[in-house]
N, C-alpha and C positions, 0 to 999 in steps of 0.2 A: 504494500500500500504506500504512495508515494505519496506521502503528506505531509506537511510542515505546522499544521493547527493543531492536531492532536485529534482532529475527527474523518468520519469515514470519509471516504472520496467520493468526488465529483460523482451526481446522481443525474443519468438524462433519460428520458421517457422519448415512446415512440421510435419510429424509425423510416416513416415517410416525412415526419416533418419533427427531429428530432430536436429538443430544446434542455436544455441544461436548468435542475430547478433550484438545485441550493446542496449544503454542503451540513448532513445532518449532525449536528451536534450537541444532542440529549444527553440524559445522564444514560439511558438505556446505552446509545452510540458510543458513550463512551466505555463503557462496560465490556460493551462488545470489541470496541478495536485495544482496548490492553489485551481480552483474553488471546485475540488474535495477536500482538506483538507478542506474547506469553511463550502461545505453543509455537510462532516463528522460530522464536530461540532458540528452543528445545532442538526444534528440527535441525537447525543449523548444525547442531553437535550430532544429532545422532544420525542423518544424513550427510557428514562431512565429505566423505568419501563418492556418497554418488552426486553430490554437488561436484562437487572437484572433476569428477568426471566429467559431468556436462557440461562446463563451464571449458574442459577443453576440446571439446567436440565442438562448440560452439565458435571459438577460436577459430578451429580448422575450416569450417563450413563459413566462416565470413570471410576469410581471406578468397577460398573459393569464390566466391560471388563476389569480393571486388576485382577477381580477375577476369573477369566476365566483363567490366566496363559494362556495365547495364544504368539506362535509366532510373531515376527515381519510380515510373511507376510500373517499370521492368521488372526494376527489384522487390517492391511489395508481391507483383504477381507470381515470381518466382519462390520466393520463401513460402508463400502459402501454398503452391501448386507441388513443396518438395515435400510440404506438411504432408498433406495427402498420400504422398508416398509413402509413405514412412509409415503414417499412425493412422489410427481408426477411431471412429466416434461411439464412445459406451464410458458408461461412468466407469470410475476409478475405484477397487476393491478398497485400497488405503488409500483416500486422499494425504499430501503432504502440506499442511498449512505452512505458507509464506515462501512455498517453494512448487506451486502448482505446474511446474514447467518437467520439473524432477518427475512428478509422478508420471508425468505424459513417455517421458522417455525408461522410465523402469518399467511401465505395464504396456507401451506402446500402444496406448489407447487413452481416451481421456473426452473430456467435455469444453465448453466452451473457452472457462476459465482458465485451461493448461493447454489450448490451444491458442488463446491470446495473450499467456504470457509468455509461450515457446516462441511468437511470435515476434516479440514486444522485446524479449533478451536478445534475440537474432538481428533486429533492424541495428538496434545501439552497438551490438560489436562489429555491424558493417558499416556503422556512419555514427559515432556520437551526437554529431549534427540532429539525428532523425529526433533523439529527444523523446521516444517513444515511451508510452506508459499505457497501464490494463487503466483502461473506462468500467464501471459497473454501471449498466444501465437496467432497464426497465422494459421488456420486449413488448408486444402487443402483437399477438399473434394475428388478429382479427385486422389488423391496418397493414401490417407486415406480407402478409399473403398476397396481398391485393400487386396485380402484375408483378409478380415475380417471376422472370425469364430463369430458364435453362440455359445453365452453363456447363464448358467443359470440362470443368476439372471434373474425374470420377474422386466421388466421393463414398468410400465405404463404412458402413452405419452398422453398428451389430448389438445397437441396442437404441430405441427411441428416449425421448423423450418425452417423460409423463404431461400424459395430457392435463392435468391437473394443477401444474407447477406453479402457474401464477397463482392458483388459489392457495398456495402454502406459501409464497412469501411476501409482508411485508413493499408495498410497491417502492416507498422510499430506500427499501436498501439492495433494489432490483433483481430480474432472475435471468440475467444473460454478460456477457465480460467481452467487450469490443478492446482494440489498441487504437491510440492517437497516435499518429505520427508527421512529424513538424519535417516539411520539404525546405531544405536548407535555399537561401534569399530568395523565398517567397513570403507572403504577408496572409495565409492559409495554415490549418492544421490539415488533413486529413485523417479520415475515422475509418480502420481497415476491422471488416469481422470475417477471418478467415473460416469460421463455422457456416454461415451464409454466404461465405463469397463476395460480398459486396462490400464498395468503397462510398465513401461519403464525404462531401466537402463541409467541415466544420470552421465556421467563420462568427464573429459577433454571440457563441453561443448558442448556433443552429445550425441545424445541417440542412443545407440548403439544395446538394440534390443527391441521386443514388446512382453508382455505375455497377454493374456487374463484373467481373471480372471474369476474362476469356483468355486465356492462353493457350 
């Protein structure tokens, strides 16, 4: 959690017309992000070892891909379409709190949140510049759906996603995990969700439109 206030991070809802609403900071919120720097900790020691490992997998794999000389939106489309390769969509038996990237790469499988943040470590060690960080947002499946095109990347899925999910969580502390990521001298973020495929231009606090991503 990339924070500097001491509460959960940045909350956006929707995803046709996706808007930034505030930055929750209850007693509850706070509650919740100690327990979560808590068991981060812990993680940190007792995953040292397969940290260390991805962390030089990931080394190796961004040098690759800056030797590729690829575009800025080459290289988004690239690291998501290598995801796919690699991992599958199904929850995680042991999730790893504060290291959701870790469990993606030990079970080779994983959900939104260890696919945005496999994502999210892979742009920063191919560009610091990118600036990239996990969004917690708010999906709406019902607005979401609406013209969603077919894209190429195969995506393989070996477990859905409960139909039910929104109604167990909470909308302020959202049920889906996008990455921002900052295009170096431009005056734009973009909002990449490798789970859906689709990029987003985040400006003023809204996203103001949706591309597919076809590779």
């Amino acid at each position: 959690m990339d924070n500097d206030s001491g509460c959960l991070p940045i909350i956006v809802t929707g995803f046709i017309s996706i808007i930034i609403l505030f930055k929750a900071c209850g007693v509850d919120d706070v509650i919740i992000k100690r327990k979560y720097d808590r068991e981060s900790l812990e993680n940190a020691l007792k995953y040292s070892d397969d940290i260390t490992r991805y962390n030089l997998e990931v080394e190796l794999y961004a040098e690759s891909i800056r030797n590729l000389d690829l575009s800025d939106l080459e290289t988004i489309m690239k690291v998501v379409d290598d995801q796919w390769k690699v991992y599958k969509y199904k929850q995680n038996d042991e999730f790893i709190y504060g290291y959701p990237r870790v469990s993606l790469m030990k079970d080779g499988y994983g959900v939104c949140l260890g696919f945005a943040d496999d994502f999210t470590a892979k742009m920063n060690e191919i560009n610091p510049e990118y600036d990239a960080k996990n969004i917690f947002c708010y999906l709406d499946d019902s607005l979401y759906s609406n013209n969603l095109k077919t894209v190429s990347i195969y995506r393989e899925v070996l477990e859905e996603t409960p139909e039910n999910l929104q109604d167990n969580i909470p909308e302020k502390y959202g049920n889906h995990t996008i990455s921002s990521v900052r295009i170096p001298g431009e005056d734009y973020i973009l909002t990449v969700d490798p789970i859906n495929l689709t990029i987003g231009l985040l400006k003023d606090g809204e996203i103001y439109r949706k591309m597919v991503i076809i590779y």
